[in-house]
Residue, then its C-alpha position, 0 to 999 in steps of 0.5 A: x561221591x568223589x568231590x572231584x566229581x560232585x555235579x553241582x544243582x543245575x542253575x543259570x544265570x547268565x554268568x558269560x555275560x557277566x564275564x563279558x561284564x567285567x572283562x570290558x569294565x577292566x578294559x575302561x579302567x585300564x585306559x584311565x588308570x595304571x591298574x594294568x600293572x597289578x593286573x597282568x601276570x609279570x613272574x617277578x611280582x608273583x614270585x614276590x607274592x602277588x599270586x592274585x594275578x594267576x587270576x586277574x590276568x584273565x580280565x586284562x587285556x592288550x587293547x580293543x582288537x584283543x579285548x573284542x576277539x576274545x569277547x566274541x568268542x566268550x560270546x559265539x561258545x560261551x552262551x549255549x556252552x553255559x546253558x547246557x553245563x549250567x552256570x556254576x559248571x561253566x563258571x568253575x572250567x572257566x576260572x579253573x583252566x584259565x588259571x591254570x593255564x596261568x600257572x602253567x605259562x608262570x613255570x614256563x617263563x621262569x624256567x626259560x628266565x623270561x621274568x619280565x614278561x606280562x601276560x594278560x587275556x582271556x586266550x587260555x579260558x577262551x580256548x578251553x571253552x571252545x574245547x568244551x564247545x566241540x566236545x558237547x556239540x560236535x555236530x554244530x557248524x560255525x561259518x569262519x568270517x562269516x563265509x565258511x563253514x566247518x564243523x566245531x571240532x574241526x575248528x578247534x583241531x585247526x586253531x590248536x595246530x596253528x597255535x603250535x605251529x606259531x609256537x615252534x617256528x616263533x610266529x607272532x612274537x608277543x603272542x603267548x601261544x603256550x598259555x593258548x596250548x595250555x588253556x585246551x590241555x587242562x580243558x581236556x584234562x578237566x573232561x577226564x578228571x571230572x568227568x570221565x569222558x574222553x574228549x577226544x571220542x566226544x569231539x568224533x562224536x562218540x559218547 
């Protein structure tokens, strides 16, 4: 069997929430301590080998209001996500796509010169695992604000047009709307590469 595609033994143990965890513990330590700075991925350090922050970028964050958005969302897709892909799946399209979406925002801000940029967040995980989400329930419903309904793969076609809408016209600067882009482009690619699924036929419900 292609080890791409090898499945792993179903099991659960609430690895969303340990994100959560971890994601809010780093958030407590980064407003008592300078770790910020070791965490966030700067281009500059990493191409003085600190290669760890393609991965540790994901568990920092700008403040509460960034820090609570993506918890929510972590927590609204993450947990029946989890259960149905089983917890070592989960984990693994979790840190993979985050980190490539890492990487891919890396090459971008060097080709660009952007060296002294700092991203930190969740964004680009979170937005594949909503991919995930309205590829394997496509028929859920979620209410935005409580209020409106709109089925989950509209939701994410929505958030994906306005995430390059804010990147073409220069909308919400300080945004990293590439990384968000990013995190939904490998999501696909990993239903295509380890699944062999189309996520697009997925998200209309055609299996």
């Amino acid at each position: 069997m292609n080890i791409l595609r090898k499945p792993f033994k179903y099991s659960f143990f609430n690895a969303a929430l340990f994100l959560i965890g971890i994601n809010v513990a780093v958030f407590f330590l980064q407003n008592i301590s300078s770790i910020t700075g070791y965490l966030a991925m700067n281009p500059l350090l990493v191409l003085n080998g600190w290669v760890w922050q393609f991965v540790t970028y994901m568990f920092a964050h700008q403040g509460m209001s960034h820090l609570l958005f993506n918890m929510l969302a972590l927590f609204v897709f993450g947990f029946e996500l989890e259960r149905y892909l089983g917890s070592k799946e989960f984990l693994l399209y979790y840190l993979l796509t985050g980190t490539l979406a890492g990487i891919f925002s890396f090459v971008v801000y060097v080709l660009t010169g952007a060296f002294y940029v700092h991203l930190l967040g969740a964004s680009g995980a979170i937005f594949a695992i909503q991919l995930a989400y309205a590829c394997i329930f496509p028929d859920s419903v979620l209410r935005i604000w409580g209020i409106i309904p709109m089925r989950a793969p509209v939701l994410v076609l929505v958030f994906t047009a306005l995430e390059i809408f804010y990147s073409v016209f220069g909308i919400q600067n300080g945004v990293a709307h590439l990384t968000h882009l990013a995190g939904v482009g490998f999501g696909a690619l990993y239903f295509v590469v380890r699944w062999r699924a189309n996520p697009i036929k997925l998200m209309l419900g055609k299996r």
